[in-house]
C-alpha positions as CSV (number, residue, x, y, z in Angstrom):
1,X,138.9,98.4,55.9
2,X,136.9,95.6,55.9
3,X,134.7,94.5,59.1
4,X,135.1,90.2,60.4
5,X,132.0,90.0,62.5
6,X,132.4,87.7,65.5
7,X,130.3,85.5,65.1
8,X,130.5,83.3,68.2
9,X,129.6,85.6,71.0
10,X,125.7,85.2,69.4
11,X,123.1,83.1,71.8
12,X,120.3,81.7,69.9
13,X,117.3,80.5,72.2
14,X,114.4,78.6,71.9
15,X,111.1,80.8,73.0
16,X,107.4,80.2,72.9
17,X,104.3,81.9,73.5
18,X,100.4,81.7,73.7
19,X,98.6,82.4,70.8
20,X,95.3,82.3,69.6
21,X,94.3,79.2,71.9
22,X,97.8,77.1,71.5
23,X,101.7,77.8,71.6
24,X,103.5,79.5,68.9
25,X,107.3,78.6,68.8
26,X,110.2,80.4,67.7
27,X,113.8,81.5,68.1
28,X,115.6,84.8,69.3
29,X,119.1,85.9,68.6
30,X,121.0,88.4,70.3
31,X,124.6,89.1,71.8
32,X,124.3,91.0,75.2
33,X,121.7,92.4,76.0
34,X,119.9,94.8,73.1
35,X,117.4,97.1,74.1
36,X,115.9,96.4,70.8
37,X,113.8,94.1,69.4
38,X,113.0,93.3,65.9
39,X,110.0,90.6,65.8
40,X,110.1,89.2,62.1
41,X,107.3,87.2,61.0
42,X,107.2,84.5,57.8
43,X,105.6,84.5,54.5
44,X,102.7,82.3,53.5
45,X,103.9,78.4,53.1
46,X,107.0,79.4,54.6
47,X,108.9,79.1,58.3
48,X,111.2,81.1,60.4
49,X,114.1,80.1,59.0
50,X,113.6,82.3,55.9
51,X,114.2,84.9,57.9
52,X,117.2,83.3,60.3
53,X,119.8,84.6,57.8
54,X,118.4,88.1,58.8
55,X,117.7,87.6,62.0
56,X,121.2,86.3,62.9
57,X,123.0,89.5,61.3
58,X,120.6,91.7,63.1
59,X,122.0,89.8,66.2
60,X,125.2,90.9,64.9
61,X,124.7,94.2,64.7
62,X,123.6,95.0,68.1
63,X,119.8,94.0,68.3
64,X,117.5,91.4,69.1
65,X,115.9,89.6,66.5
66,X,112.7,87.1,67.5
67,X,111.3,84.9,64.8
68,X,108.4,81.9,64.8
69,X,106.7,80.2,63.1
70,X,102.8,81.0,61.9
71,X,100.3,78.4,63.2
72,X,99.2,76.0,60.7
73,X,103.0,76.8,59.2
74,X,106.1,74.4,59.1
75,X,103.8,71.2,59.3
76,X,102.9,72.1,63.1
77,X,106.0,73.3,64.8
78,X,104.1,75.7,66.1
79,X,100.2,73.9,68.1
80,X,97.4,73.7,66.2
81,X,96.4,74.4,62.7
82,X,95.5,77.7,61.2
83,X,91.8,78.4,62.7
84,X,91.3,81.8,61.1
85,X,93.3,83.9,59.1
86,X,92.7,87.0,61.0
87,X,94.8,84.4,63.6
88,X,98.0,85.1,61.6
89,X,97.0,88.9,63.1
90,X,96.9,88.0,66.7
91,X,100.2,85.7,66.3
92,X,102.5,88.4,65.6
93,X,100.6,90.7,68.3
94,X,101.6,88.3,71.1
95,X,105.1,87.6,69.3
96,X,105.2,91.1,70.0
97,X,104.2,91.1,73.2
98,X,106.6,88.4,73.9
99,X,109.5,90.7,73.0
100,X,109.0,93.4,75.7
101,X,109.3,90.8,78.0
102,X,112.1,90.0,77.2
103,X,115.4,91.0,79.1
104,X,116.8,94.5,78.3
105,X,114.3,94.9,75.8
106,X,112.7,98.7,75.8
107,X,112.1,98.8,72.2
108,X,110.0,97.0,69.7
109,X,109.9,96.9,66.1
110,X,108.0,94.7,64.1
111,X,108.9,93.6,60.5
112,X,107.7,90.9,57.8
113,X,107.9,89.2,54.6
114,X,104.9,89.2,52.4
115,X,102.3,87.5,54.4
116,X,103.8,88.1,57.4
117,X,104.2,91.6,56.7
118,X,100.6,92.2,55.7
119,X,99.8,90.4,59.3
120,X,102.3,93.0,60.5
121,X,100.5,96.3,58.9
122,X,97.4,95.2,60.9
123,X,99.2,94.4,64.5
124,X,101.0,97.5,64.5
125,X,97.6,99.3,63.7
126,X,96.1,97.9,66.8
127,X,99.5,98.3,69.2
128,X,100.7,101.7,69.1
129,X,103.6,100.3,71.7
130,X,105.2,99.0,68.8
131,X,107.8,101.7,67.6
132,X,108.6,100.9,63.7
133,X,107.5,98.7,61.1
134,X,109.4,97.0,58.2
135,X,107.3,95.6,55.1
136,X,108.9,93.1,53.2
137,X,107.4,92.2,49.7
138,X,104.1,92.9,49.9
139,X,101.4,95.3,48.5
140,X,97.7,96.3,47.8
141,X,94.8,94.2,46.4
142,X,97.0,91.5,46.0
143,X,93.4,88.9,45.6
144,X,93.4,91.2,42.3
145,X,96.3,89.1,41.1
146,X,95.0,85.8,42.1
147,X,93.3,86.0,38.8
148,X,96.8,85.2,37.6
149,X,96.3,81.5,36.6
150,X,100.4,81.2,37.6
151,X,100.1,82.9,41.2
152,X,96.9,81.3,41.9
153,X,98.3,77.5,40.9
154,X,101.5,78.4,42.5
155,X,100.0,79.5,45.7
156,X,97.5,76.6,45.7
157,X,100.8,74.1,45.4
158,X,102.5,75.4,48.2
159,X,99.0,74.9,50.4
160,X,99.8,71.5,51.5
161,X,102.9,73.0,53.6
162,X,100.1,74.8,55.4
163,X,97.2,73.5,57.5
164,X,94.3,76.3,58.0
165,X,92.2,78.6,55.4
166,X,92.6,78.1,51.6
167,X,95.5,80.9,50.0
168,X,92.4,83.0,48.1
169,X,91.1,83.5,51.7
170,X,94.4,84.4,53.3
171,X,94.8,86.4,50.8
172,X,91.5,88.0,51.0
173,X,92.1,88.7,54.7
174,X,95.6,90.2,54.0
175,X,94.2,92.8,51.3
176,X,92.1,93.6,54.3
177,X,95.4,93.9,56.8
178,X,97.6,96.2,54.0
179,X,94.5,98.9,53.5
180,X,95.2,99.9,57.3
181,X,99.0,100.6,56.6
182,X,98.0,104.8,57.1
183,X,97.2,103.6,60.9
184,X,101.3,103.2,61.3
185,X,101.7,106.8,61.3
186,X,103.1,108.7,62.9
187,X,105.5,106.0,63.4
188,X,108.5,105.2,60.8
189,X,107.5,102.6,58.5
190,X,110.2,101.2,56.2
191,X,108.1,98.9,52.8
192,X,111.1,97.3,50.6
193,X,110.3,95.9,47.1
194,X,112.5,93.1,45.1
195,X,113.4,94.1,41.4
196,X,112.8,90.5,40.9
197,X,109.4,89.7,42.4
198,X,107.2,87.6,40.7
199,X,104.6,87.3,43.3
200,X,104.0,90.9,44.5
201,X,104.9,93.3,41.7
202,X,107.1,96.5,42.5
203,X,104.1,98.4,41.4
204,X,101.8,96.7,44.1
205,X,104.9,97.4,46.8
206,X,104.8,101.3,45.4
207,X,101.2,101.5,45.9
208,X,101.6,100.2,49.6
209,X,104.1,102.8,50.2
210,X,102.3,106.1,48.6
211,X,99.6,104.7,50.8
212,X,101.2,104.7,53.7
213,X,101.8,108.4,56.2
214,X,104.9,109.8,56.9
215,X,107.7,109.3,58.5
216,X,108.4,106.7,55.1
217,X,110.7,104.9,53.4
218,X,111.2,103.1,50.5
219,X,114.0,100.6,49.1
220,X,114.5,98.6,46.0
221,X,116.6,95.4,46.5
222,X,117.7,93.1,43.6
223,X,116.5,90.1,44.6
224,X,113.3,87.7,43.8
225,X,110.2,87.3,46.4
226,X,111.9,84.3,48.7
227,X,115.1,85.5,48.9
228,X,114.2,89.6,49.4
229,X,114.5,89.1,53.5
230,X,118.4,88.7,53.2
231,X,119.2,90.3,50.6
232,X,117.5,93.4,52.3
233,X,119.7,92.9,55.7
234,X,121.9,96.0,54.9
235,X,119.2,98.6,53.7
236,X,116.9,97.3,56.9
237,X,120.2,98.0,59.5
238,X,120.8,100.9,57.4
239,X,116.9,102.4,58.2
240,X,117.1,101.2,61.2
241,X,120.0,103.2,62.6
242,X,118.9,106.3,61.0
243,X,115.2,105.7,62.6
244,X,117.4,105.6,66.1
245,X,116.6,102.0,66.7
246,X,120.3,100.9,67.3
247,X,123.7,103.2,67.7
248,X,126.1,102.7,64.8
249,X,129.5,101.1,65.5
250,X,132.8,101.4,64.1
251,X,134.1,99.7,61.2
252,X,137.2,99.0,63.7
């Protein structure tokens, strides 16, 4: 039998927050009142709506998603440049924050796509209230690979979409956030490589994961770096009911 979501009964909101001296903006999604919430944060050069595809079938599904946008990200949607990378740190620590005070909400996990998951790693190191952490597309040493004359032009094109810190020192500070992933245990951690990555190498992904404490999981997903957050929606709702984080529902 084949499932038709509804689609209509989802609310999508506007929301903002402090954050590292101005206002960081962003969007949740949710039908009823979940009492989980899944904060997903952005890669580098990118915005929340890489991840609204996701977000909205998490809504779906019976949880709360919350996105938003980085400072310095999205040309200023969200106040103020990009001070300090460690900033990208304490953005998703008060998008966090944000989400248990939100209605309903008792739970939160926190989840991210490169970048944003590296930023991720370190928040949840430093707020043991959050309960699980997704890692999307991102590994270990990755300032090794900015030796790569491809990455490194690549990643210095895409620095006009974002006002703050150079990409070799985000990246630095990033290497920095992933070398704390054992501080996530003992709380479930979910890292999920693309087969198709040309940024962060399955390899790099692996090496986060062995690095990481149990309770663990790992998933492979055929898809490239930018589009690994939807094509991961399944295996993410898939971990995420088997961690507890949402009750399964019929197929009726």
């Amino acid at each position: 039998m084949i499932r038709i979501r509804d689609l209509s009964g989802i609310e999508v909101e506007r929301i903002e927050f402090p954050s590292a001296g101005g206002t960081v903006r962003g969007l949740t999604y949710a039908r009823g009142e979940p009492a989980t919430c899944v904060v997903l944060a952005h890669g580098y050069s990118s915005s929340k709506h890489n991840l609204d595809g996701l977000a909205f079938y998490l809504a779906t599904e019976g949880l709360r998603a919350l996105t938003f946008d980085f400072q310095g990200h999205k040309l200023g949607c969200s106040s103020l440049p990009l001070a300090r990378a460690e900033d990208l740190v304490r953005n998703v620590l008060d998008a966090c924050a944000c989400a248990r005070a939100l209605p309903s909400v008792r739970t939160v996990v926190a989840a991210g796509h490169s970048m944003g998951a590296a930023a991720t790693i370190a928040a949840a190191a430093q707020a043991p209230e959050v309960a699980g952490v997704i890692a999307m597309c991102t590994g270990l040493a990755r300032s090794l690979a900015m030796e790569s004359g491809a990455l490194i032009g690549g990643l210095r094109n895409r620095a006009c979409y974002v006002a703050g810190p150079p990409p070799e020192e985000i990246t630095r500070t990033m290497d920095a956030c992933t070398t704390r992933i054992g501080a996530i245990a003992p709380r479930p951690l979910l890292v999920v490589a693309a087969d198709n990555d040309a940024i962060v190498g399955l390899s790099a992904v692996r090496a986060l994961f062995e690095a990481a404490g149990e309770p663990k999981d790992f998933a492979v997903i055929s898809a490239t770096h930018t589009d690994c957050a939807e094509r991961a929606k399944f295996a993410i709702l898939r971990w995420l009911r088997a961690r507890g984080f949402c009750a399964p529902q019929s197929n009726g």
